[in-house]
N, C-alpha and C positions, 0 to 999 in steps of 0.2 A: 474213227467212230468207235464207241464204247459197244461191249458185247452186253448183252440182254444183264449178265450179271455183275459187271461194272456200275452201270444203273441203279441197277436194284442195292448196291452197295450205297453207293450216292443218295437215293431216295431213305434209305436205313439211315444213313448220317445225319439229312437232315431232321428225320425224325424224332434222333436221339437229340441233336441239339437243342431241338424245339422244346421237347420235353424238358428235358434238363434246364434249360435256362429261362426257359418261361416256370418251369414248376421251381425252381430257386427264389427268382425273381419274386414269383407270386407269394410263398410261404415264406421266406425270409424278408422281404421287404413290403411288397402289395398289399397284402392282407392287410397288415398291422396298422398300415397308412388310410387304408380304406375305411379299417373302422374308428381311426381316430377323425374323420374326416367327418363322418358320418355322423360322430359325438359332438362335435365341432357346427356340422350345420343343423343338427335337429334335436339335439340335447343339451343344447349353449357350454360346452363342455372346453377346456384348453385345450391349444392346440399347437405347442411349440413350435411346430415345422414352420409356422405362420411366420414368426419371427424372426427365421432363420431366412425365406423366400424375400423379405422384406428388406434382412441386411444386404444380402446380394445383389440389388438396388430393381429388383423387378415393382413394375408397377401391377397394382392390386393383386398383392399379396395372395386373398383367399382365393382369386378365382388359379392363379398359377401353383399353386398350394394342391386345390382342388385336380388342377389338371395331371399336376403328377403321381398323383395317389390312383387317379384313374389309368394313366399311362403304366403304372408301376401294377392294378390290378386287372383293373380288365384287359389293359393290351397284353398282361401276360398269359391268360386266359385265352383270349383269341392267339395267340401265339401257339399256345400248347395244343391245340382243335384245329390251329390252323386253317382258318378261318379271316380275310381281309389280312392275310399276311405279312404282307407291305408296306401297309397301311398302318399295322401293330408294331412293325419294328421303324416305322418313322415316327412313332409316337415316343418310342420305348429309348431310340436313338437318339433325340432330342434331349428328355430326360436326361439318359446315362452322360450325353457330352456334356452336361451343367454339371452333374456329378464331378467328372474326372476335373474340368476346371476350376469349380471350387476346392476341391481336392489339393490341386497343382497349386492354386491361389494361397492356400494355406501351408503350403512346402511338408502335407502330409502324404504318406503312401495312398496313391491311386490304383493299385493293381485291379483290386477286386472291382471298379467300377469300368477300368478299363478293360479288362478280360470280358467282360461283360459284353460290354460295347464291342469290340470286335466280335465276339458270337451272333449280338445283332448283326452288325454291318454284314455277316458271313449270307446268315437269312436271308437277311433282306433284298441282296443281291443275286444268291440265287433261287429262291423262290421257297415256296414249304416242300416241295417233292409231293410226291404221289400217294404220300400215307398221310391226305389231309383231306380238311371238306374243301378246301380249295380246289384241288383235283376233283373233287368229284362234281363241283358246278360248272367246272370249266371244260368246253367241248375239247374232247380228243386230239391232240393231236402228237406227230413223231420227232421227238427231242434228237436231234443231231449233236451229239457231245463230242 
């Protein structure tokens, strides 16, 4: 069993990662998608990405389009708040692993999508930690590490 400040290091890491790769995620990638998304459904505006989800052979385009721009900004939002945590890196997970294999599909470097993905996977599996609103809806109880 972990000493009260082993813990507390653990719960800091998740923290940091959450932060960090949800606020990556979101400013580097999210946002960008979100508002072209945005232009796309409510300002008939082009939307490359569309065409890009299309060669990939997914069917209906804009709604898989739409879903990863949302994965890419709000789950990295609830990510960062830590908020449905689980739930934000199964969305975020999904996403990044079409990433890295179209990535792999095109025999271009995947690191950065794959580094990624592993920090999900990290999340997701062990929870937001204690410096989240997760922790704080969720009744009390004693983490045996």
């Amino acid at each position: 069993m972990y000493s009260g400040m082993a813990r507390e290091g653990c719960d800091l890491g998740l923290l940091a990662l959450r932060l960090g790769i949800g606020g990556l995620l979101l400013g580097l990638h999210g946002w960008a998608r979100l508002v072209k998304a945005f232009g796309y459904l409510f300002l008939g505006q082009q939307w490359t990405f569309i065409g890009l989800v299309q060669r990939m052979g997914f069917p209906l385009p804009v709604v898989f389009a739409v879903a990863s721009a949302l994965a890419e900004s709000v789950g990295a939002l609830l990510l960062i708040v830590g908020l449905g945590t689980r739930w934000a890196t199964l969305a975020i997970g999904i996403n990044l692993a079409v990433a890295v294999g179209l990535e792999l599909s095109k025999h271009t470097p995947f690191e950065l999508p794959a580094v990624y993905l592993i920090g999900i996977a990290a999340i997701g599996v062990a929870g937001a930690g204690q410096y989240s609103l997760d922790a704080r809806r969720a009744p009390r109880r004693t983490l045996k590490y």
